[in-house]
C-alpha positions in Angstrom: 0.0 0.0 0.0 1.3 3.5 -1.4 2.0 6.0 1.9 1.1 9.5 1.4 3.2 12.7 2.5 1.5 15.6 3.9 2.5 17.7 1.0 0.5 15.6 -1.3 -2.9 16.7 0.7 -1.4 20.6 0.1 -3.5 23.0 -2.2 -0.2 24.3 -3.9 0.9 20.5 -4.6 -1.9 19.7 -6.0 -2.3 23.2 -8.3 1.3 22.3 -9.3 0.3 18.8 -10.5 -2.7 20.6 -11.9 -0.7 23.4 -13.7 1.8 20.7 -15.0 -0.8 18.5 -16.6 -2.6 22.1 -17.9 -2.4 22.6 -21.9 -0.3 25.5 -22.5 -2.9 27.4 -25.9 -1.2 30.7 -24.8 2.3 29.8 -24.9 4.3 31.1 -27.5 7.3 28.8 -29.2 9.1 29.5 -32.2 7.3 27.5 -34.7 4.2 29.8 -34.4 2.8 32.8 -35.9 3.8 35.5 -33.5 1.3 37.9 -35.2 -1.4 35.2 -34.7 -0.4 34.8 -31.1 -0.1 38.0 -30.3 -4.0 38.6 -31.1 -5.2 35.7 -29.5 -3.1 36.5 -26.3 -5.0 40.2 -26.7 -8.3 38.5 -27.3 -7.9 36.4 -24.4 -7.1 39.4 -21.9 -9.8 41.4 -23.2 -11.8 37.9 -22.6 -10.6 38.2 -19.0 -10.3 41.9 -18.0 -13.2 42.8 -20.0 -12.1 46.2 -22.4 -9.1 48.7 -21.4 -10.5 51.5 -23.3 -14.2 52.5 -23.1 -15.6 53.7 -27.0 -14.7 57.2 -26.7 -11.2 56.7 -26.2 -11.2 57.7 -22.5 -9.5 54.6 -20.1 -12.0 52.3 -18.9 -10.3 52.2 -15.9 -8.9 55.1 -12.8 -5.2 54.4 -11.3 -5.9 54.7 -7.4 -1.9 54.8 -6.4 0.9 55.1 -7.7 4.2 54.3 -6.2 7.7 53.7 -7.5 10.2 51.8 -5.7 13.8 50.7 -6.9 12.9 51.6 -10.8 9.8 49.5 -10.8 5.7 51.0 -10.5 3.5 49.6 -8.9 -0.1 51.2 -9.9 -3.6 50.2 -8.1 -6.1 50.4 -10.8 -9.9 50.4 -10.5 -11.7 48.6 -13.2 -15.3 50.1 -13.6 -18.3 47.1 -13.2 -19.9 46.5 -16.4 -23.8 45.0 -16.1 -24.6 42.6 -18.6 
């Protein structure tokens, strides 16, 4: 009979297991289109994050903080709700 660690029963060992089993459709290689992929990868966050830019041009979105440490910025945006 097979004995289990308690890292097996873990939620992050089991996402890795997941994540390692998980087809990679967004991954880029050098044997694709990077003009295709590009567009679906742009597709797919729009899919996700819903628009970036509202019809008139003006962000769909407000940048709550700003703050810049060591050459890096880290922004909290606000992302409006959208009914529908």
């Amino acid at each position: 009979m097979r004995r289990y660690t308690d890292k097996e029963f873990s939620p992050s060992y089991f996402h890795g297991k997941l994540l390692a089993r998980a087809e990679k459709v967004l991954s880029f290689s050098e044997d694709r289109d990077f003009i295709k992929w590009k567009s679906k990868l742009k597709e797919k966050f729009e899919e996700l994050l819903g628009p970036l830019y509202i019809e008139n041009g003006n962000p769909g979105y407000r940048i709550v903080s700003e703050d810049k440490q060591n050459g890096i910025t880290i922004r909290k945006i606000v992302y409006p709700q959208i009914n529908g």
